[in-house]
Structure formats: C-alpha cells, structure tokens
Predicted model as a PDB file, atoms N, CA, C, CB and O in Angstrom, pLDDT in the B-factor column:
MODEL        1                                                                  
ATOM      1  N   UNK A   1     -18.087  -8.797   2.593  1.00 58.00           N  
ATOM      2  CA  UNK A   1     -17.053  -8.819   1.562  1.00 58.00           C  
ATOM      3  C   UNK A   1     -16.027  -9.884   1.938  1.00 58.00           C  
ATOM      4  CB  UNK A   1     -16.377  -7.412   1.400  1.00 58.00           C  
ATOM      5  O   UNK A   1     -15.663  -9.900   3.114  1.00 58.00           O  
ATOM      6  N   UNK A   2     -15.611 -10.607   1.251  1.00 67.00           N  
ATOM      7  CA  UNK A   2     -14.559 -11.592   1.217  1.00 67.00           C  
ATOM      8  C   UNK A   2     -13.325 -10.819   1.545  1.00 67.00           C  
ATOM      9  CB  UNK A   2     -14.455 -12.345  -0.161  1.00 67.00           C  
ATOM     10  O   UNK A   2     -13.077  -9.617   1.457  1.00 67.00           O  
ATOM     11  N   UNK A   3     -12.568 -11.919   1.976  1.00 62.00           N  
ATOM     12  CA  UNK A   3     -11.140 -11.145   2.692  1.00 62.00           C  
ATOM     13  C   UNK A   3     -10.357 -10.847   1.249  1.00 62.00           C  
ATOM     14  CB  UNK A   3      -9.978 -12.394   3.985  1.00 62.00           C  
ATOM     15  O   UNK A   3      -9.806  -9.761   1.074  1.00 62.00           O  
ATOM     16  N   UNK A   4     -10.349 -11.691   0.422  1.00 71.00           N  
ATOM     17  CA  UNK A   4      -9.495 -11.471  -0.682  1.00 71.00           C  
ATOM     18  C   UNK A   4     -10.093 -10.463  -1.324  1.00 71.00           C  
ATOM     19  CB  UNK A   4      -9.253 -12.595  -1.541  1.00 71.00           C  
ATOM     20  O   UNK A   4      -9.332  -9.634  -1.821  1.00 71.00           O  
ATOM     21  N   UNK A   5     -11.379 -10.282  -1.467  1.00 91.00           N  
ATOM     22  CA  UNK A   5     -11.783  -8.710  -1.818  1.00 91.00           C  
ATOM     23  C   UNK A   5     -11.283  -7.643  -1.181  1.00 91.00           C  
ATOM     24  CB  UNK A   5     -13.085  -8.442  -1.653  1.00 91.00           C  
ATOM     25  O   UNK A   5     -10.979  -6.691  -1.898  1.00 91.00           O  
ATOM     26  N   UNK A   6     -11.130  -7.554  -0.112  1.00 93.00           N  
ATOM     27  CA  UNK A   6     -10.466  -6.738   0.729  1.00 93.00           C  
ATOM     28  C   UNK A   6      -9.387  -6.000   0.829  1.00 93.00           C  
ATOM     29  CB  UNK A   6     -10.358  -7.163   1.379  1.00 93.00           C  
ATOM     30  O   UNK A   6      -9.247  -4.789   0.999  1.00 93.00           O  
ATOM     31  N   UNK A   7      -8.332  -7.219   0.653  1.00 95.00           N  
ATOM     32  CA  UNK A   7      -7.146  -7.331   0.331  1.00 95.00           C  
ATOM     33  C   UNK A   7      -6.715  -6.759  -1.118  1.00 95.00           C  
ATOM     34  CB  UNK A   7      -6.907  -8.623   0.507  1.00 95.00           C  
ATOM     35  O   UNK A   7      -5.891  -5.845  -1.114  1.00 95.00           O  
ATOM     36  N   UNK A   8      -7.246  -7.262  -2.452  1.00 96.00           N  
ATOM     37  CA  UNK A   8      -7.614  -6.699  -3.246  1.00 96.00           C  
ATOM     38  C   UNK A   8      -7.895  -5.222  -3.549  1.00 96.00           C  
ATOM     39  CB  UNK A   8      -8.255  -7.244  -3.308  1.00 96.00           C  
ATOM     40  O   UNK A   8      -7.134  -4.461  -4.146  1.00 96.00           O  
ATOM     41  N   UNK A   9      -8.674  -5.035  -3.226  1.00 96.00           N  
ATOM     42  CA  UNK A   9      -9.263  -3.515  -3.135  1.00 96.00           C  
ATOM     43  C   UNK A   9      -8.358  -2.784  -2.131  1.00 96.00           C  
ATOM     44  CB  UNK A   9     -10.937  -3.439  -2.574  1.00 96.00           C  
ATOM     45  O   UNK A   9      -8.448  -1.652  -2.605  1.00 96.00           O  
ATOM     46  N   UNK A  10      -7.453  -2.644  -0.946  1.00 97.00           N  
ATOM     47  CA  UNK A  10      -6.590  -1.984  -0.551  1.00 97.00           C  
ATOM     48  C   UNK A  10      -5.459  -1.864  -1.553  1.00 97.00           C  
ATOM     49  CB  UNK A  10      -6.300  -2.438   0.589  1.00 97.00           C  
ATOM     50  O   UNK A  10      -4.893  -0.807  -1.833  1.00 97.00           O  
ATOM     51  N   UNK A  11      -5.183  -3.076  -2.070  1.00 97.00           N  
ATOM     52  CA  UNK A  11      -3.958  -2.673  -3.069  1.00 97.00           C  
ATOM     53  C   UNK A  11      -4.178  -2.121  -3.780  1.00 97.00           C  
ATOM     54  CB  UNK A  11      -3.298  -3.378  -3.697  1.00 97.00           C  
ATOM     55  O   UNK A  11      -3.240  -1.459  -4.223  1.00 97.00           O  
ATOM     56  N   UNK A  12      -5.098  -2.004  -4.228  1.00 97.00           N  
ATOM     57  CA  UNK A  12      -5.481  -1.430  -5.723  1.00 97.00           C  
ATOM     58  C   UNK A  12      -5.499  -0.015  -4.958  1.00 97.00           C  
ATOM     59  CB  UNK A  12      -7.178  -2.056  -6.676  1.00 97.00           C  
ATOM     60  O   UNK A  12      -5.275   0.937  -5.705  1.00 97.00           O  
ATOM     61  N   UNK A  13      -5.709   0.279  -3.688  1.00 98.00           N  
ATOM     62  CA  UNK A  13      -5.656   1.756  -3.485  1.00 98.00           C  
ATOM     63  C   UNK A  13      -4.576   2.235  -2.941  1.00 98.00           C  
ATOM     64  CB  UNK A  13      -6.622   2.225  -2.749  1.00 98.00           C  
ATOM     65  O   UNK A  13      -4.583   3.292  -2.310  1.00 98.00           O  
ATOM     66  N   UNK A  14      -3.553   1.533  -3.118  1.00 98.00           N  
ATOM     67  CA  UNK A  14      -1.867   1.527  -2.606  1.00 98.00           C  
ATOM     68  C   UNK A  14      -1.837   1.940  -4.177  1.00 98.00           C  
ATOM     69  CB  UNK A  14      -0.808  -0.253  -1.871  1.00 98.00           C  
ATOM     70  O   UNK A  14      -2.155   3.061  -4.572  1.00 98.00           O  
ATOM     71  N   UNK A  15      -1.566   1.267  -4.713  1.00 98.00           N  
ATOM     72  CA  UNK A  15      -0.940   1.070  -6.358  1.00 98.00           C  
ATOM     73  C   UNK A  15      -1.768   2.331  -6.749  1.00 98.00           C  
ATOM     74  CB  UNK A  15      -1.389  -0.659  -7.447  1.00 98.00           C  
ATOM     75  O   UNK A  15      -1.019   3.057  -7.403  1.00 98.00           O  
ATOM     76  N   UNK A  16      -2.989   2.886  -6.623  1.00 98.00           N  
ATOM     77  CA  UNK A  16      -3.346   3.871  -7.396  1.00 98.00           C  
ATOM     78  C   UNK A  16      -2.668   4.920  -6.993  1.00 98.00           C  
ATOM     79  CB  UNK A  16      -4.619   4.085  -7.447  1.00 98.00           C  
ATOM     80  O   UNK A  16      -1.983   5.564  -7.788  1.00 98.00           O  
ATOM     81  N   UNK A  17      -2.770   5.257  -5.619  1.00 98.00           N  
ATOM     82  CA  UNK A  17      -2.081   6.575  -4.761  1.00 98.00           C  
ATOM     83  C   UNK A  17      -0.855   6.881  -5.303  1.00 98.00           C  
ATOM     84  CB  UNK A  17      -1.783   6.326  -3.160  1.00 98.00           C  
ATOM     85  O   UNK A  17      -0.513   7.979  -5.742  1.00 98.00           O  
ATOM     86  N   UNK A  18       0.045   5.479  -5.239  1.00 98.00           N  
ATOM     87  CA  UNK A  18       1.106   5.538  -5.285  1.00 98.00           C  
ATOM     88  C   UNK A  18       1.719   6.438  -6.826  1.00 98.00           C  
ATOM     89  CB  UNK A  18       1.406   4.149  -5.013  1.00 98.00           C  
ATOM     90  O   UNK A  18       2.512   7.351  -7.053  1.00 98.00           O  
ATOM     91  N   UNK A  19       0.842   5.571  -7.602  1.00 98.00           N  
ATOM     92  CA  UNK A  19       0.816   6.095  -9.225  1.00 98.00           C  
ATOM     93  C   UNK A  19       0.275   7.775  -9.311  1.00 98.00           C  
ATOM     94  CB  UNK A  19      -0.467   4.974 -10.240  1.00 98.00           C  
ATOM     95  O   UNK A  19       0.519   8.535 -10.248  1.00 98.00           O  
ATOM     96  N   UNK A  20      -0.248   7.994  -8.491  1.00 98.00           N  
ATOM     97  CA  UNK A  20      -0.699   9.691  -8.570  1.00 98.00           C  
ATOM     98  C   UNK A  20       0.438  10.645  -8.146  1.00 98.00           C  
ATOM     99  CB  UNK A  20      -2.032  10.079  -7.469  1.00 98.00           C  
ATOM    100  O   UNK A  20       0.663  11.774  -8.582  1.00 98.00           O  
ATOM    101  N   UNK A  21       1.296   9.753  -6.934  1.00 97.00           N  
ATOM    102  CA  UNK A  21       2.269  10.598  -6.561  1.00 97.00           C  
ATOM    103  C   UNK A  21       3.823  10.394  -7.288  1.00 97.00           C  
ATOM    104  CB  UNK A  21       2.295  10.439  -5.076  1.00 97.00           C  
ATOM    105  O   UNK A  21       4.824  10.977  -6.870  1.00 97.00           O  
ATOM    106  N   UNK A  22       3.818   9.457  -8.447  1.00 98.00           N  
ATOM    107  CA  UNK A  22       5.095   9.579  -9.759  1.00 98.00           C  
ATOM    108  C   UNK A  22       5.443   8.571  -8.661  1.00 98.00           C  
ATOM    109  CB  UNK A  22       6.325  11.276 -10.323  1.00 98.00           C  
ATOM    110  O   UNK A  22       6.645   8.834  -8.647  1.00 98.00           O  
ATOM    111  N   UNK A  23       5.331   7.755  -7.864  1.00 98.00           N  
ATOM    112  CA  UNK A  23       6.272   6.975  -7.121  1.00 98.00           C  
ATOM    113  C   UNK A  23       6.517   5.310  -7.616  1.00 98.00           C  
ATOM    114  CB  UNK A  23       5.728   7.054  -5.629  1.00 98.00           C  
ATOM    115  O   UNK A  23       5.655   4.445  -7.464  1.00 98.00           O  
ATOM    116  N   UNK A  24       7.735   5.092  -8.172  1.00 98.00           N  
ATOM    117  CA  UNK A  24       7.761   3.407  -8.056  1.00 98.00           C  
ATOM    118  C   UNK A  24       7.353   2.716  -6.920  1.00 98.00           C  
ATOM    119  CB  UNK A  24       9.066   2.869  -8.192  1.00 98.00           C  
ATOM    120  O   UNK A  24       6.813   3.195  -5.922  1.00 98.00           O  
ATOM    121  N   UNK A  25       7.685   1.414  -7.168  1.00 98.00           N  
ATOM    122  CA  UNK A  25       7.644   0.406  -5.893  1.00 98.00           C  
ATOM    123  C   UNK A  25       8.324   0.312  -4.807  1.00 98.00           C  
ATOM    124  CB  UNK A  25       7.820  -0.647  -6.157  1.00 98.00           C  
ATOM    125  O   UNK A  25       8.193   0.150  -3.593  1.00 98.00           O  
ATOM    126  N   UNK A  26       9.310   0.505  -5.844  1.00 98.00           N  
ATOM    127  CA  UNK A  26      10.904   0.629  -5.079  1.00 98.00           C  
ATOM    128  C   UNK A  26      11.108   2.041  -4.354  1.00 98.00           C  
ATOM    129  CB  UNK A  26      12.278   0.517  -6.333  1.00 98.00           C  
ATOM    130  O   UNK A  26      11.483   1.901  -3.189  1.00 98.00           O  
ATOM    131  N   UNK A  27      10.982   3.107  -4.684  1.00 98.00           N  
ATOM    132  CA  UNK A  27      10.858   4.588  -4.330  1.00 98.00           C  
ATOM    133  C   UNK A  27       9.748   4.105  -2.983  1.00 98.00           C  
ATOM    134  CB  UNK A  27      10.125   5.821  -5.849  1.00 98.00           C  
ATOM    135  O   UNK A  27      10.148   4.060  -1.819  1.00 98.00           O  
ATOM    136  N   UNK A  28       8.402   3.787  -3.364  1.00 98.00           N  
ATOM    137  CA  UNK A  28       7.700   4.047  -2.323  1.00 98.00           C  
ATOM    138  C   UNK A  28       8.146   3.096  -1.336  1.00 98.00           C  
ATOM    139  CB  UNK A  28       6.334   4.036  -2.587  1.00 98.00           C  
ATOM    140  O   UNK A  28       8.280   3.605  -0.224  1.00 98.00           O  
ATOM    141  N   UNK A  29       8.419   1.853  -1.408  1.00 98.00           N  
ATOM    142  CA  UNK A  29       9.197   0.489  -0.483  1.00 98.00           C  
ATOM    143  C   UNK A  29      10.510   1.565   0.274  1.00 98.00           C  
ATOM    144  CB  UNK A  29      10.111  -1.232  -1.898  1.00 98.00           C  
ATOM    145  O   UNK A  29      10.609   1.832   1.472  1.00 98.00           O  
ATOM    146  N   UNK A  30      11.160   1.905  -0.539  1.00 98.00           N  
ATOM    147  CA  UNK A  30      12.754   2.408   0.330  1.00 98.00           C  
ATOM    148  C   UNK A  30      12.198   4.124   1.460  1.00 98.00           C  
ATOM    149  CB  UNK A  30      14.498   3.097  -1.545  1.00 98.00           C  
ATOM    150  O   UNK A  30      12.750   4.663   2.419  1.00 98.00           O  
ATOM    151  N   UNK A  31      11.232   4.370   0.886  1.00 98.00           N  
ATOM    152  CA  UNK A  31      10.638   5.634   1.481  1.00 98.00           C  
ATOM    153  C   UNK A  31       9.694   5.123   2.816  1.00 98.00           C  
ATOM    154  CB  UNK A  31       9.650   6.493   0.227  1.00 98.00           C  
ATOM    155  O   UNK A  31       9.809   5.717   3.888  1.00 98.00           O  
ATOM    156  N   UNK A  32       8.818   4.051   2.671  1.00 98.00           N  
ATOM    157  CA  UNK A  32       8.769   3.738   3.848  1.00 98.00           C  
ATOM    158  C   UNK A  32       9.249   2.125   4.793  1.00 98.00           C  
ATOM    159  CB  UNK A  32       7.547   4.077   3.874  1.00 98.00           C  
ATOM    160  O   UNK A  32       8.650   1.563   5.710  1.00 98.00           O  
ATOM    161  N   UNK A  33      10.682   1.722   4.021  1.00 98.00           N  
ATOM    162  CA  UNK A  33      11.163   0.908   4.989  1.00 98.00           C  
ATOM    163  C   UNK A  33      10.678  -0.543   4.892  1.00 98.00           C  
ATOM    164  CB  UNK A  33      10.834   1.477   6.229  1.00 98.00           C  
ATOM    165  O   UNK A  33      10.650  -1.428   5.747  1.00 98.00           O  
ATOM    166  N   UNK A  34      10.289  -0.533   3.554  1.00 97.00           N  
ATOM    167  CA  UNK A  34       9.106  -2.035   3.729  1.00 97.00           C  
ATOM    168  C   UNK A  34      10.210  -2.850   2.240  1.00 97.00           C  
ATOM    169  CB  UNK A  34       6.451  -1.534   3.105  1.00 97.00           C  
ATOM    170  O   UNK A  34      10.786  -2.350   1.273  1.00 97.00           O  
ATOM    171  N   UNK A  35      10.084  -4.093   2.685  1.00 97.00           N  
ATOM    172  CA  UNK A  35      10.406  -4.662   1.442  1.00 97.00           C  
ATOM    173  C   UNK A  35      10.110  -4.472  -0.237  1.00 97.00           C  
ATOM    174  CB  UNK A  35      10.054  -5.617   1.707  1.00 97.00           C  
ATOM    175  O   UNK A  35       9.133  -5.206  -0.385  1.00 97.00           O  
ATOM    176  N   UNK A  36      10.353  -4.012  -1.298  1.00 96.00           N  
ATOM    177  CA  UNK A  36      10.030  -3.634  -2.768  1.00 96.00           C  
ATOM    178  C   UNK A  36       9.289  -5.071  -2.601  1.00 96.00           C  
ATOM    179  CB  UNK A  36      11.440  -3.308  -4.126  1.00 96.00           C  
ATOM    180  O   UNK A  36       8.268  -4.768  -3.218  1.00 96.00           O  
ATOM    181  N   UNK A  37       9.094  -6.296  -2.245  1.00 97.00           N  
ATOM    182  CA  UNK A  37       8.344  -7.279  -3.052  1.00 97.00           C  
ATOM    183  C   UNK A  37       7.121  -7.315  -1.907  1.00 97.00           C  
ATOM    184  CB  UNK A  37       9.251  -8.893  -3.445  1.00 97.00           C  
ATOM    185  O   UNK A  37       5.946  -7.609  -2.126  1.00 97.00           O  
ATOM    186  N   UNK A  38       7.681  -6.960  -0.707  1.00 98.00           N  
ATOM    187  CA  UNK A  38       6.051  -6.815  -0.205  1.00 98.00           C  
ATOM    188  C   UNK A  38       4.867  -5.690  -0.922  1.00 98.00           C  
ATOM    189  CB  UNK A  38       6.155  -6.313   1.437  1.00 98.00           C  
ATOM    190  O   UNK A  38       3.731  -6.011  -1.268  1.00 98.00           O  
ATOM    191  N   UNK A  39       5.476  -4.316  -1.031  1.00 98.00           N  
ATOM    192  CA  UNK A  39       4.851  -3.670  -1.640  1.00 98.00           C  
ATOM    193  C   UNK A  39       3.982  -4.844  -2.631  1.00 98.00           C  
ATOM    194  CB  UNK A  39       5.755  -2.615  -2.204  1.00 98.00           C  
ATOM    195  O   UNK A  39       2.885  -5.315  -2.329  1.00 98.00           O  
ATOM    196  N   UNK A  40       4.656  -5.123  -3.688  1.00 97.00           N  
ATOM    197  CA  UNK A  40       4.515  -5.528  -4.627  1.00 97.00           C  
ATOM    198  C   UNK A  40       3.048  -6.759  -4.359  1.00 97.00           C  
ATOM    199  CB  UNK A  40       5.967  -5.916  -5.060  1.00 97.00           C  
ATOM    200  O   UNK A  40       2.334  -7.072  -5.312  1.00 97.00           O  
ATOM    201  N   UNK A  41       2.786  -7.385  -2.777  1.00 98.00           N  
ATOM    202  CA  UNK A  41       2.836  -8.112  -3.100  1.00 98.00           C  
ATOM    203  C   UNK A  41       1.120  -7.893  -2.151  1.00 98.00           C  
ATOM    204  CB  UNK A  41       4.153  -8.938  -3.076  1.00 98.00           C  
ATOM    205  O   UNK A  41       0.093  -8.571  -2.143  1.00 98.00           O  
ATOM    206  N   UNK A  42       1.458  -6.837  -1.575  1.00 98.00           N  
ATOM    207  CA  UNK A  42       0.332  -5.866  -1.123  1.00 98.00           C  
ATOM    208  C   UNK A  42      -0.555  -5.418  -2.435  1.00 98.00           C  
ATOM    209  CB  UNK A  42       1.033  -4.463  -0.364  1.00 98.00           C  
ATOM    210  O   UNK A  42      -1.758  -5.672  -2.494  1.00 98.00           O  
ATOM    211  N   UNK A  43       0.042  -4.836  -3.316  1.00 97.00           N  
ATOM    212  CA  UNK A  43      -0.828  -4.089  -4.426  1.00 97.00           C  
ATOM    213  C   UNK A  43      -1.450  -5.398  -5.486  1.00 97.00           C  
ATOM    214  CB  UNK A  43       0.322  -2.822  -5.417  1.00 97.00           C  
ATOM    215  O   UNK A  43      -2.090  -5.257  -6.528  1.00 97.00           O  
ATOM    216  N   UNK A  44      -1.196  -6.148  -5.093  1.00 96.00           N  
ATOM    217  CA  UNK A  44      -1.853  -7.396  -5.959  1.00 96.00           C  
ATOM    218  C   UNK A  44      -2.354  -8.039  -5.111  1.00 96.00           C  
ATOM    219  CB  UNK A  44      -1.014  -8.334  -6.790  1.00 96.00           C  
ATOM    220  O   UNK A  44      -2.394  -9.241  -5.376  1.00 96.00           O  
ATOM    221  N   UNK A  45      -2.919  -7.644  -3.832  1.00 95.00           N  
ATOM    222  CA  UNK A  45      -4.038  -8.617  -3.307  1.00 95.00           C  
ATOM    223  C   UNK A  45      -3.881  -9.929  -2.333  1.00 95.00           C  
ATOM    224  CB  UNK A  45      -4.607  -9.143  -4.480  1.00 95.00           C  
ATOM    225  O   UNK A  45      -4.563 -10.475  -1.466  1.00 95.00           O  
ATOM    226  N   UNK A  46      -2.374 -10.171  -3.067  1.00 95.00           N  
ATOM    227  CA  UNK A  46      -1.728 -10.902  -1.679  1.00 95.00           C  
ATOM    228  C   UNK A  46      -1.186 -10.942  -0.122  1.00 95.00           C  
ATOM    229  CB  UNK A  46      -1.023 -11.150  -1.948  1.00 95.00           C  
ATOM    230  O   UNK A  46      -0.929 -11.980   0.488  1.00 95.00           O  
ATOM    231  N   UNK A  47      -1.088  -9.885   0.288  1.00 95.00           N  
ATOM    232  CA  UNK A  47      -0.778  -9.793   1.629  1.00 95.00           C  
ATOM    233  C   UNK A  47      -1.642  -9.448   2.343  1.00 95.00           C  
ATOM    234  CB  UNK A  47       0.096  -9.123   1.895  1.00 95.00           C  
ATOM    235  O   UNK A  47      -2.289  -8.689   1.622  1.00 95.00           O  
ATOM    236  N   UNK A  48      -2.234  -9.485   3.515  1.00 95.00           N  
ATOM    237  CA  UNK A  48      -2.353  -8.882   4.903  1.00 95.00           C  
ATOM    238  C   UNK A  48      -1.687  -7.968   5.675  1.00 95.00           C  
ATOM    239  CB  UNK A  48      -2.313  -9.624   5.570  1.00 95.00           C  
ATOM    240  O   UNK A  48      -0.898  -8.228   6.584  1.00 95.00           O  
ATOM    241  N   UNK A  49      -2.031  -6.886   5.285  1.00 96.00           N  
ATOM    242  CA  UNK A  49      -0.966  -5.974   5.503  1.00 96.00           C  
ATOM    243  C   UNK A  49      -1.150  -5.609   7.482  1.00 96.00           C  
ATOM    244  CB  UNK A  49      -1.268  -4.402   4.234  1.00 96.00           C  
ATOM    245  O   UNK A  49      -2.270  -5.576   7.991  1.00 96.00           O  
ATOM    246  N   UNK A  50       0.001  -5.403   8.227  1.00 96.00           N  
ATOM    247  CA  UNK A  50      -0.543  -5.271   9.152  1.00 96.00           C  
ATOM    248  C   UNK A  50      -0.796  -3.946   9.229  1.00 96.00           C  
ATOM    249  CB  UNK A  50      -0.008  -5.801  10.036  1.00 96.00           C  
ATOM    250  O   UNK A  50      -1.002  -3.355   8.169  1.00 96.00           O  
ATOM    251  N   UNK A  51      -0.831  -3.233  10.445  1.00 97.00           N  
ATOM    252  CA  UNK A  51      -1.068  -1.808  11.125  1.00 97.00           C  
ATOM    253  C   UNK A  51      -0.157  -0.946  10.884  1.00 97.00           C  
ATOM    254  CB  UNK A  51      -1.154  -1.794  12.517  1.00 97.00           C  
ATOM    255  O   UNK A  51      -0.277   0.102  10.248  1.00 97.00           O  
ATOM    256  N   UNK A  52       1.038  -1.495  11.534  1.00 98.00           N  
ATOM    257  CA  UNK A  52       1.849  -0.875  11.261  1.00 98.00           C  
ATOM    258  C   UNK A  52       3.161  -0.666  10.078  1.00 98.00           C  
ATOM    259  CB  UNK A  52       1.995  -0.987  12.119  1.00 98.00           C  
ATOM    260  O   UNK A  52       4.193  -0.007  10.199  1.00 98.00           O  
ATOM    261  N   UNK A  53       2.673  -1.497   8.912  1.00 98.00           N  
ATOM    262  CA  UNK A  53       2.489  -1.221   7.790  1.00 98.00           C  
ATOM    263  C   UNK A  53       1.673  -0.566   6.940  1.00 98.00           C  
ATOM    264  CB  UNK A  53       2.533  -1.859   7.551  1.00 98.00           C  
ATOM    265  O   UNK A  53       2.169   0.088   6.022  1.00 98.00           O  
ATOM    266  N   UNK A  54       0.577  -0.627   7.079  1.00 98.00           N  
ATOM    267  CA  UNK A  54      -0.523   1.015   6.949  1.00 98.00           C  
ATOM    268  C   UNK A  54      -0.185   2.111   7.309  1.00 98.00           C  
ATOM    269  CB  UNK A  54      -1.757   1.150   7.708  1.00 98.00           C  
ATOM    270  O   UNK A  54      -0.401   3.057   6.552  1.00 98.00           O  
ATOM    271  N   UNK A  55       0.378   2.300   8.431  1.00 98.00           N  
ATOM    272  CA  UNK A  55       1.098   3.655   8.976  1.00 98.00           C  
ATOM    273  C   UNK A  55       2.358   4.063   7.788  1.00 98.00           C  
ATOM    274  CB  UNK A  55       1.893   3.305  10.751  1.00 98.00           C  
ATOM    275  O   UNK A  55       2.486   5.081   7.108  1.00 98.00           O  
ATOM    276  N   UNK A  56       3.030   3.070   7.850  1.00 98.00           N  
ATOM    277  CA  UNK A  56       4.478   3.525   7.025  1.00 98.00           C  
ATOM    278  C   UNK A  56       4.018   3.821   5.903  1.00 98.00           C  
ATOM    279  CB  UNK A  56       5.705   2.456   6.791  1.00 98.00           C  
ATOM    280  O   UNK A  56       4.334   4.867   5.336  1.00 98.00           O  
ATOM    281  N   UNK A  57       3.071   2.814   5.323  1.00 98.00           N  
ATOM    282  CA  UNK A  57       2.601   3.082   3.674  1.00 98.00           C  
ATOM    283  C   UNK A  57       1.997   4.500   3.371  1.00 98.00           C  
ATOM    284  CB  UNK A  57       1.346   1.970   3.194  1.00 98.00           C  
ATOM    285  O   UNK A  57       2.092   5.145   2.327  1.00 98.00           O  
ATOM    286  N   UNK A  58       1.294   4.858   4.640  1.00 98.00           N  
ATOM    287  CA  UNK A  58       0.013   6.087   4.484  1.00 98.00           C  
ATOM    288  C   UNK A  58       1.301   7.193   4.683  1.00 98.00           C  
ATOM    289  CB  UNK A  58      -1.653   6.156   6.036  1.00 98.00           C  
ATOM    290  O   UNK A  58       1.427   8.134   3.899  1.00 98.00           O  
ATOM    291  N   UNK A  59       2.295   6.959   5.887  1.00 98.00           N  
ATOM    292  CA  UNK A  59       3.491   8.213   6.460  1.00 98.00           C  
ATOM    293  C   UNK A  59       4.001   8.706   4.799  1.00 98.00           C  
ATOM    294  CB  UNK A  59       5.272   7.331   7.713  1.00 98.00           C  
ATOM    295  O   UNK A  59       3.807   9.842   4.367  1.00 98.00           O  
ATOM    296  N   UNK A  60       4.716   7.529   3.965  1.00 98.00           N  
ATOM    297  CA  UNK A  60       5.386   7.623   2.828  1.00 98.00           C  
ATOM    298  C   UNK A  60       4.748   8.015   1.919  1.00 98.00           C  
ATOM    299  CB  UNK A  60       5.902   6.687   2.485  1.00 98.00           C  
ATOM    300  O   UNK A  60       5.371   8.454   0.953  1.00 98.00           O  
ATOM    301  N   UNK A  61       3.164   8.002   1.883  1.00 98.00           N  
ATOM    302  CA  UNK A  61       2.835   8.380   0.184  1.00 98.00           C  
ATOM    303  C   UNK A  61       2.422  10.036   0.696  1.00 98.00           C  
ATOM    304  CB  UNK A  61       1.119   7.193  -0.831  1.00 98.00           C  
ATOM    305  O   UNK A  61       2.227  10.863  -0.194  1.00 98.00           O  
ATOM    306  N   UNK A  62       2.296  10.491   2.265  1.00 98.00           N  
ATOM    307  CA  UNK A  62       1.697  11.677   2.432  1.00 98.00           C  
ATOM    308  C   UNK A  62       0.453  12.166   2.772  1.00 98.00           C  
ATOM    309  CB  UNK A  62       1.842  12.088   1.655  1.00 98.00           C  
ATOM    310  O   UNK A  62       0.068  13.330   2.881  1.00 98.00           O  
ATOM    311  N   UNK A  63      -0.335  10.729   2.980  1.00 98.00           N  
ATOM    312  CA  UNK A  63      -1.746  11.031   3.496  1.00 98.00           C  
ATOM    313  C   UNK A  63      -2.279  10.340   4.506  1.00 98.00           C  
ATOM    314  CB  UNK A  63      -2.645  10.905   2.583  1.00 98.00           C  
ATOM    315  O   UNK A  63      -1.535   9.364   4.598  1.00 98.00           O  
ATOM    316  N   UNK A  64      -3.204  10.234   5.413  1.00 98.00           N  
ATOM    317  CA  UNK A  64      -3.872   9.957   6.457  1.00 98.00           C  
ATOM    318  C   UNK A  64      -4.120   8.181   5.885  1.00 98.00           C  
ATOM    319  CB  UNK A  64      -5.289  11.134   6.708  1.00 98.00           C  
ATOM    320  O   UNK A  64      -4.367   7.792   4.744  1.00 98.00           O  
ATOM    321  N   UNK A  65      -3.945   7.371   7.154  1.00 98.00           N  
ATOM    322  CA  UNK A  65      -3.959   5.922   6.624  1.00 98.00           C  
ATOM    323  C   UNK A  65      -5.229   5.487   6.544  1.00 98.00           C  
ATOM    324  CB  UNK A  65      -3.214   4.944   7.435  1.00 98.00           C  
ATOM    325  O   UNK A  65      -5.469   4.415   5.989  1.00 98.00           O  
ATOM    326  N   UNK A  66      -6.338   6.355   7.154  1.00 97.00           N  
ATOM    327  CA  UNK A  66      -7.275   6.382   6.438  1.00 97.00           C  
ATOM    328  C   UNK A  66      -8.124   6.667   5.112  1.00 97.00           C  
ATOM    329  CB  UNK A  66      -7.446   6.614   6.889  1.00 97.00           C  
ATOM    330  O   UNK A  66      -9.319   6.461   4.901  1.00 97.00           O  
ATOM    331  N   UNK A  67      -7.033   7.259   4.201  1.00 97.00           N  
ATOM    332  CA  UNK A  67      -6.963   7.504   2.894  1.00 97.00           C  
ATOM    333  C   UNK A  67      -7.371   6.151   2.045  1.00 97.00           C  
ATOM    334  CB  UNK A  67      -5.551   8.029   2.608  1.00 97.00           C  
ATOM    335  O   UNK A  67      -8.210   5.934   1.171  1.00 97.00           O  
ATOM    336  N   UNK A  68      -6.261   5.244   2.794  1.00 96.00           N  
ATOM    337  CA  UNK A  68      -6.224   3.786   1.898  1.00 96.00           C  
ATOM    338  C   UNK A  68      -7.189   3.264   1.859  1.00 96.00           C  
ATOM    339  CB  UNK A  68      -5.442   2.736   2.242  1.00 96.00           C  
ATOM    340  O   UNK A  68      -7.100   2.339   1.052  1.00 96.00           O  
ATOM    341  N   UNK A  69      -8.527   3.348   2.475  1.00 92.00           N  
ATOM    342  CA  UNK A  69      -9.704   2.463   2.526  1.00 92.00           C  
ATOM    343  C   UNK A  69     -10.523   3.418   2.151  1.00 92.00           C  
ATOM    344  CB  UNK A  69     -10.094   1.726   3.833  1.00 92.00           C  
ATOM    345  O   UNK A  69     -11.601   3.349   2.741  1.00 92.00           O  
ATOM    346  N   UNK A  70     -10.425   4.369   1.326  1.00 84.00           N  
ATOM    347  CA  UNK A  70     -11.797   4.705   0.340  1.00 84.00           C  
ATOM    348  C   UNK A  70     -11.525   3.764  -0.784  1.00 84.00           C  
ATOM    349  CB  UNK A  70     -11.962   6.459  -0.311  1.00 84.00           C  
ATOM    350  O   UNK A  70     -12.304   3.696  -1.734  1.00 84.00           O  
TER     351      UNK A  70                                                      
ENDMDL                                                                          
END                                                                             
C-alpha cells in the first residue's frame, strides 16, 4: 500500500470515530492537546502522524490506539 494510502485511510478512521463520538475538530484537538489544523490535517491524508500523537488521538476519542487502524 502506498504511504498516501495509508495516511489516507487513518484519517478517514480519525474523522469517522471522531464523528461517532458527536466530537468536532476543535473539541477533539483541545481534548487531546494537538493543534485544530493538525487534526484537520491528519483526517485528510496529509500528515504523518507520529506515536505519540496516536496515543493522544486514541486517549481523547476513548479507545485503544489500535482502534485507528481497522
């Protein structure tokens, strides 16, 4: 799989989660400490998210950061 597939397809499973749990960008960004435009910038395929941004993202929406990669 291509990295931008990758990348891609994690956001899209940020942005979905996120949308299941009523949470904005901004709500989920200020909940776990991360910039509102990184979010933003994660769920569209652009970033590389590191590790320990997976942690905060997975801590804040409530599920195992292994959640994000189904």
């Amino acid at each position: 799989m291509a990295r931008c597939d990758v990348l891609k397809k994690f956001g899209e499973r940020v942005r979905e989660i996120r949308l299941q749990k009523g949470l904005s960008q901004e709500e989920l960004a200020r909940i776990a400490k991360i910039d509102r435009t990184y979010i933003g910038g994660i769920e569209r395929g652009e970033r590389n998210v590191g590790i320990r941004n997976v942690y905060r993202i997975a801590t804040a929406l409530g599920i195992p950061a292994a959640d994000l990669f189904h």
